[in-house]
KEKE-3310 file (N, C-alpha, C; in steps of 0.2 Angstrom, whole numbers, plus 5000, padded with zeros to 4 digits):
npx = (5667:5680:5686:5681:5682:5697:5701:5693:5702:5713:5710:5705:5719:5726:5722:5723:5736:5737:5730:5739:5752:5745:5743:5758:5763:5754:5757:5771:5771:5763:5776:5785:5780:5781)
npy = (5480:5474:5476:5469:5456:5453:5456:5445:5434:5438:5436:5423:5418:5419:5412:5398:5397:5398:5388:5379:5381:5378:5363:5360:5363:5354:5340:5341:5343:5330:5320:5327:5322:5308)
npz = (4657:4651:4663:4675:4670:4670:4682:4688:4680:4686:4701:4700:4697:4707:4718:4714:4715:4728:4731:4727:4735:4746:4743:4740:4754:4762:4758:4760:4774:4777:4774:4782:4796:4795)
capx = (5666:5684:5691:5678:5687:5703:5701:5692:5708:5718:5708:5709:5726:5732:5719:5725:5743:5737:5727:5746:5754:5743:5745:5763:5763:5751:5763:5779:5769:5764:5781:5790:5775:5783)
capy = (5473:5468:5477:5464:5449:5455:5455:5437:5429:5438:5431:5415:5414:5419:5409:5392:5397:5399:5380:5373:5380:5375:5357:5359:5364:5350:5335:5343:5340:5323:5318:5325:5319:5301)
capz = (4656:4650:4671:4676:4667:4670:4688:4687:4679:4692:4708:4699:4695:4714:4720:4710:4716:4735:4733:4726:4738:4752:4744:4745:4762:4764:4757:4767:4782:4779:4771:4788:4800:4796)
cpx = (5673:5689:5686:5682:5692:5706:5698:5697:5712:5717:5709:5714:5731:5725:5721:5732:5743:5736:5735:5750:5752:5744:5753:5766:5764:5755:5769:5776:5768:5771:5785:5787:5776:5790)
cpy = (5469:5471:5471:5457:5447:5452:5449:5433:5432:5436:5423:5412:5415:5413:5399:5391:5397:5391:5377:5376:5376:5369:5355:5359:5359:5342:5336:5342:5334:5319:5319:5322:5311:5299)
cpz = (4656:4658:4672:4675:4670:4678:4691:4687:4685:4699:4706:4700:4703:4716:4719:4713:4725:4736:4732:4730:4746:4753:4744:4750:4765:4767:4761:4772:4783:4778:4778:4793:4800:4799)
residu = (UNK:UNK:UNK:UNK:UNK:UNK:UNK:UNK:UNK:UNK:UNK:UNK:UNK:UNK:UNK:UNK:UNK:UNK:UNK:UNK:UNK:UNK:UNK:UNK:UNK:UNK:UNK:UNK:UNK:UNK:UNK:UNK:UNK:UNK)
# end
């Protein structure tokens, strides 16, 4: 149960860092695409 957990918050927590990187990527692209 708590390896179950564990490895939940650790998919989360790259997960959440994969989305903010993708939206900084995102904005760098628009910001130089002007």
């Amino acid at each position: 149960m708590t390896f179950l957990w564990e490895s939940f918050q650790l998919m989360s927590s790259v997960a959440s860092k994969c989305c903010l990187t993708h939206k900084v990527k995102f904005t760098i692209g628009k910001l130089t695409s002007r």
